[in-house]
C-alpha positions in Angstrom: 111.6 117.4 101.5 108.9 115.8 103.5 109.6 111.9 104.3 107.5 111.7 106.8 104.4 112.8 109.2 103.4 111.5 112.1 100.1 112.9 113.0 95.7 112.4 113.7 94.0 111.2 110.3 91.5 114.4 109.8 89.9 113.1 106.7 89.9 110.0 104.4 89.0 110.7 100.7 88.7 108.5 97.3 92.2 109.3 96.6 93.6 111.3 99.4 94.3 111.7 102.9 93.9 114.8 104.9 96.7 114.1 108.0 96.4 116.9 111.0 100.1 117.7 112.4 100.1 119.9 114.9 97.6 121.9 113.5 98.8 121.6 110.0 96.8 119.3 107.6 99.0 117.8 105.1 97.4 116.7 102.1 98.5 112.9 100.8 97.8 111.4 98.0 97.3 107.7 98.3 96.5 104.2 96.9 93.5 102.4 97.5 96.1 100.0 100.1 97.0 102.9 102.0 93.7 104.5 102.4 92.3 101.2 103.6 95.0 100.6 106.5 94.4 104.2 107.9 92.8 104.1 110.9 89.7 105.8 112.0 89.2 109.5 111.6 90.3 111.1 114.8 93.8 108.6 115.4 96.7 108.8 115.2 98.9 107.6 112.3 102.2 107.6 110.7 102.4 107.7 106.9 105.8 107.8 104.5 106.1 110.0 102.3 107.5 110.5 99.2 107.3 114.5 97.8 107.5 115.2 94.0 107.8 118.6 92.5 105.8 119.1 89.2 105.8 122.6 87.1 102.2 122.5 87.2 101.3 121.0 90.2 104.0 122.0 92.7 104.7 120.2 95.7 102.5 116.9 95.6 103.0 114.3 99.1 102.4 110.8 98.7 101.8 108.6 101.1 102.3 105.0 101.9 101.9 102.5 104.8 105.8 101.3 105.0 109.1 101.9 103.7 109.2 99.5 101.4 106.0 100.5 99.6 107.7 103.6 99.2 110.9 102.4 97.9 108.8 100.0 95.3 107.1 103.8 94.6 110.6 105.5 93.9 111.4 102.5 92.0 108.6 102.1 90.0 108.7 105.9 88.8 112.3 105.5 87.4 110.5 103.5 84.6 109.6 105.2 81.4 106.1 105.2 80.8 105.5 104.9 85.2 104.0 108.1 86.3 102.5 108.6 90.0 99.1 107.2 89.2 100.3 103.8 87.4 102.8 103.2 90.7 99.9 103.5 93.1 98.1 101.2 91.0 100.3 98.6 91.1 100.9 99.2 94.7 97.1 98.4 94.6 97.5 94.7 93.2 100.9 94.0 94.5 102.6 94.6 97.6 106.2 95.3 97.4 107.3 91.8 98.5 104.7 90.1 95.9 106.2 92.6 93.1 109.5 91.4 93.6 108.0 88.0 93.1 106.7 88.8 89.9 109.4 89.8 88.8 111.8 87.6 89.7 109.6 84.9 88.4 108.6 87.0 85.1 105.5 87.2 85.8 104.2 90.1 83.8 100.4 89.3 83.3 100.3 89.9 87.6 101.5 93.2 86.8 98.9 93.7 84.0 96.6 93.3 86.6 97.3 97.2 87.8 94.4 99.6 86.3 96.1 101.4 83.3 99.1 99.0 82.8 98.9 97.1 79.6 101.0 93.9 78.6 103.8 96.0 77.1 104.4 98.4 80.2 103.8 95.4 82.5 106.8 93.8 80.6 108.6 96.7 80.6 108.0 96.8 84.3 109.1 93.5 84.9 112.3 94.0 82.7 113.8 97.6 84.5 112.9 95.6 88.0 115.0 92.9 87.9 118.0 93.3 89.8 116.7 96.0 91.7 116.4 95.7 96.0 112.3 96.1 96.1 112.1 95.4 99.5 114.9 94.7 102.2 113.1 91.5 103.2 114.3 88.1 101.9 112.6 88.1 99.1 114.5 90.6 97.7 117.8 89.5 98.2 116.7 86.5 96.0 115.4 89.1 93.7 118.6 90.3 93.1 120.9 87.9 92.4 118.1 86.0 90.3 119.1 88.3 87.3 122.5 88.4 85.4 125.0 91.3 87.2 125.7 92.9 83.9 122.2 93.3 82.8 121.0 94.4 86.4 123.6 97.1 86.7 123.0 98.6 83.2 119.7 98.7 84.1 119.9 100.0 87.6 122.2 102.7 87.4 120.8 105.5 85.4 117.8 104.6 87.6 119.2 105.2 90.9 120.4 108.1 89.6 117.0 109.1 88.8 115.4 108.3 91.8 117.9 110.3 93.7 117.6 113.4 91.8 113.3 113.3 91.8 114.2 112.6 95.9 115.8 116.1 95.9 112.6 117.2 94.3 113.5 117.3 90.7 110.3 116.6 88.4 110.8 113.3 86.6 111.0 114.2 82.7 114.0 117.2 83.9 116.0 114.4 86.2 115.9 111.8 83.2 117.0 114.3 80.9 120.1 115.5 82.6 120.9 111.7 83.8 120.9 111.0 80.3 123.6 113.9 79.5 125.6 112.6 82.5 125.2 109.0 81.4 126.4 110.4 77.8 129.7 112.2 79.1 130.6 109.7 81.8 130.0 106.5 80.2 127.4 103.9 81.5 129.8 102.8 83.9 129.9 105.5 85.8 129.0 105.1 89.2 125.8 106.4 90.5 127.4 109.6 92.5 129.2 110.4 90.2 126.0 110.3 87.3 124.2 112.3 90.0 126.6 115.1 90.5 126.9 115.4 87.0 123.3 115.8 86.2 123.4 118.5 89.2 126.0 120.6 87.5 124.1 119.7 84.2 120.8 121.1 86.4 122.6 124.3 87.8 123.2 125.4 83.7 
């Protein structure tokens, strides 16, 4: 799994980024914020990178400025309802320090602002996140002890889980099914290795 290139920028497009390492050009799919921090065509750059596995498309890269843009990416995907293109765009609106405001404020309508999220993901949004590290700045140690424990760890855990599994390149809709299994046998308080070896074995069926 690619998690990161360091290489020249070779082209810039609407959506995308064309990054030349060592003769290989990787092709990234970015937000609007990432495309616009990219230097000049010709330099050189380092992007992170999160891969996902689709059955259609294959191997898609996408790429962000920072770590914690990709965390908030990872993050964001665990949601029902989140896919690639709704995370970007609240990337777009938000940085990953201003989400975790949001949320720990419960401010859903600054998530509404994202293209394609409506009120009732933007709630749902704001719900799943609390609780959950966005950043490892400040602001998101506030962030998480500004939500009750219980509530933050039954939301959190399946969702780690999850995040893990699509990290290992397993497409979204398979690593919530077989998280859900695991979550079924093991309880929901299972811990999160525990959920994620099970949903492995669950996998390897």
């Amino acid at each position: 799994m690619i998690g990161r290139l360091r290489g020249m920028v070779a082209e810039v497009g609407e959506e995308e980024a064309l990054i030349d390492v060592m003769g290989v050009g990787y092709v990234v799919r970015c937000g609007a914020r990432t495309l616009s921090r990219l230097p000049e065509i010709g330099a050189e750059t380092v992007v992170h990178v999160e891969t996902i596995w689709g059955e259609q498309t294959g191997q898609v890269l996408y790429g962000f400025s920072s770590r914690d843009e990709r965390r908030a990416f990872v993050i964001l995907k665990t949601i029902q309802g989140v896919g690639p293109k709704a995370a970007l765009s609240v990337l777009d609106v938000l940085s990953p320090a201003e989400l975790a405001s949001a949320v720990a404020r419960d401010d859903k309508a600054a998530v509404a602002r994202a293209n394609g999220v409506g009120p009732k993901l933007a709630q749902r949004i704001v719900l799943e996140l609390k609780g959950k590290p966005i950043t490892e700045g400040p602001v998101a140690a506030f962030h998480a002890t500004s939500y009750a424990p219980e509530q933050a760890a039954k939301v959190s855990v399946s969702g780690e889980a999850v995040a893990a599994l699509m990290g290992l390149g397993v497409a979204e809709p398979n690593a919530r099914r077989v998280v859900e299994h695991a979550v079924g046998r093991l309880g929901e308080d299972a811990p999160v290795p525990a959920l994620i070896k099970a949903a492995l074995q669950e996998l390897g069926r």
